[in-house]
C-alpha positions as MATLAB code, in Angstrom:
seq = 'XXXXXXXXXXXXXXXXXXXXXXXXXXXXXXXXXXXXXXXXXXXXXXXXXXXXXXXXXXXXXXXXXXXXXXXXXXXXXXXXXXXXXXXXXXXXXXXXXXXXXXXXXXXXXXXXXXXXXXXXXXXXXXXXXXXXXXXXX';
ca = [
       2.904   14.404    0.663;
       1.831   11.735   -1.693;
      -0.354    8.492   -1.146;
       0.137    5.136   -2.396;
      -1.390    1.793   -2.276;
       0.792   -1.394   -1.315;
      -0.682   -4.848   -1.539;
       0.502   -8.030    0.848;
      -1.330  -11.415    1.143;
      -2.422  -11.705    4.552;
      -1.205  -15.305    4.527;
       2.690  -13.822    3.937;
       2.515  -10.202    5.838;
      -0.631   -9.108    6.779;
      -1.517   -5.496    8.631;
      -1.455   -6.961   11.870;
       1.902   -8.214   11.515;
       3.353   -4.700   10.853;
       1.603   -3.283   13.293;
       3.293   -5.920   15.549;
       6.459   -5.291   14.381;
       6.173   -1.410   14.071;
       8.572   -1.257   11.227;
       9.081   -3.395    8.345;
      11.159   -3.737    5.379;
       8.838   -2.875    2.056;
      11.186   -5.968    0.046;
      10.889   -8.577   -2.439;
       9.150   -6.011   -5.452;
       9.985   -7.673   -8.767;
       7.963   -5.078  -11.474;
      10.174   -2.235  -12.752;
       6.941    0.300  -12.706;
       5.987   -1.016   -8.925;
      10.240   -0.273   -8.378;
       9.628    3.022   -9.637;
       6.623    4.054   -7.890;
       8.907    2.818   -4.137;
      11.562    5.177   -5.721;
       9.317    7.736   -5.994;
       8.535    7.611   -2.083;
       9.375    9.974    0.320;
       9.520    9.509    4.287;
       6.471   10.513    5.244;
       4.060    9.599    2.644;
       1.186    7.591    3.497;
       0.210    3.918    2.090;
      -3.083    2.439    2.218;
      -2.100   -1.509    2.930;
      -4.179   -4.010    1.145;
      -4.446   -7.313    1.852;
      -4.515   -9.365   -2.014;
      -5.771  -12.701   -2.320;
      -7.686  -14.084    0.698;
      -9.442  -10.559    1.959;
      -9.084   -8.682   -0.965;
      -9.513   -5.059    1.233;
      -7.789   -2.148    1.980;
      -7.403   -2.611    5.905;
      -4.906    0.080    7.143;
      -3.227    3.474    6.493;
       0.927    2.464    6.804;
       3.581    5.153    6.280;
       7.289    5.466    4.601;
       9.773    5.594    7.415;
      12.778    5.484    5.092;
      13.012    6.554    1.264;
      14.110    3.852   -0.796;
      17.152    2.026   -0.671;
      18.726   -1.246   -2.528;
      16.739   -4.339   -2.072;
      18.548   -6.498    0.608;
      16.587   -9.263   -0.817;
      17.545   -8.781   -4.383;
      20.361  -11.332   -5.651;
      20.503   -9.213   -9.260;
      18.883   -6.622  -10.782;
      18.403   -3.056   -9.779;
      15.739   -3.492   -7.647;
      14.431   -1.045   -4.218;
      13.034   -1.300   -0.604;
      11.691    0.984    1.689;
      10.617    1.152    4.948;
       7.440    1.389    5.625;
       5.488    1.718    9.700;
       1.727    1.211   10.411;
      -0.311    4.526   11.367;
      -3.411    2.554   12.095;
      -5.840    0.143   11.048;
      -9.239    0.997    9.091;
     -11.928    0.977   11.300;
     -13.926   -1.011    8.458;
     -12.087   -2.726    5.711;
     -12.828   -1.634    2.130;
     -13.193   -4.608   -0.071;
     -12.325   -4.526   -3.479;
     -16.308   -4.976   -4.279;
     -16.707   -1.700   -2.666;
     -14.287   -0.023   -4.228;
     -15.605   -1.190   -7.832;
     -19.042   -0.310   -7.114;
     -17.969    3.378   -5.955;
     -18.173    6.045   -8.654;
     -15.571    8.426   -7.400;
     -12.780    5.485   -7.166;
     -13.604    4.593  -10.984;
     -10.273    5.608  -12.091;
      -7.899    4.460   -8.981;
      -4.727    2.528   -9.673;
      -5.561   -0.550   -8.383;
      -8.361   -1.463  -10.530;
      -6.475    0.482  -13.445;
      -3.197   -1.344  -12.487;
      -4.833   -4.134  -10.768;
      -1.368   -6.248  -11.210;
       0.759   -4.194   -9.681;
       1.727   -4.729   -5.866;
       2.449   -0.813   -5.146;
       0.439    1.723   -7.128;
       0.387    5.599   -6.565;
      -3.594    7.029   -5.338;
      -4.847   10.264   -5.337;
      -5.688   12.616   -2.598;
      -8.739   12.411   -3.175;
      -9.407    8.328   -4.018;
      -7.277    8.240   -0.650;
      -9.194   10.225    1.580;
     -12.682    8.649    0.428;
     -10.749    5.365    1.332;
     -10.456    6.738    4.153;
     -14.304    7.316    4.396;
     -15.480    4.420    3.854;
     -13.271    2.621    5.942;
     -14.730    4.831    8.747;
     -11.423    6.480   10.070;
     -10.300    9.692   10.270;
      -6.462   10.441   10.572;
];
């Protein structure tokens, strides 16, 4: 299993949304590396869902439902889409000031690759997400 990090303005798609819908098409990713890392999913993995912008936290643990697939939303280019379905929400968001001020998340992809909107984490930046958001899967 592998972990990545997808990012959504609240204002657009936040967590709760998915979590009312259940299931949501992953769509509209214009970056060829962010393409690449939703190519690289498999059903199954788990996301941590940020919300950019606005909140500026990691607030929930999503999952890939369905591998990638062409972008129904693409009009050219080679672009991807997958599906992705909420597991549940953090039981305390992790801000982005957290995350900078913990040592052991130094190196994690979204302050490395702070512009990307989906980013690959480690096990183990993913499970002390996990911590600090106070929820246990």
């Amino acid at each position: 299993m592998q972990h990545y990090l997808v990012k959504s303005e609240p204002t657009k798609y936040a967590f709760s949304d998915l979590t009312r819908d259940r299931k949501t098409c992953w769509d509209g990713v214009r970056n060829f590396e962010a393409r690449n890392n939703l190519r690289a999913m498999k059903e199954g993995d788990l996301l941590l869902f940020y919300h950019s912008n606005e909140d500026k936290a990691v607030v929930g643990v999503a999952k890939v439902v369905r591998a990638a697939y062409p972008d129904p939303s693409a009009t050219d280019g080679d672009w991807s889409a997958v599906d992705v379905a909420p597991v549940a929400a953090l039981g305390q968001p992790v801000t982005l000031a957290q995350i900078k001020a913990d040592e052991a998340l130094a190196d994690i992809a979204l302050l490395k690759r702070s512009r990307l909107s989906v980013v690959p984490v480690s096990k183990a930046h993913f499970a002390r997400i996990l911590k600090l958001g106070k929820t246990r899967l």
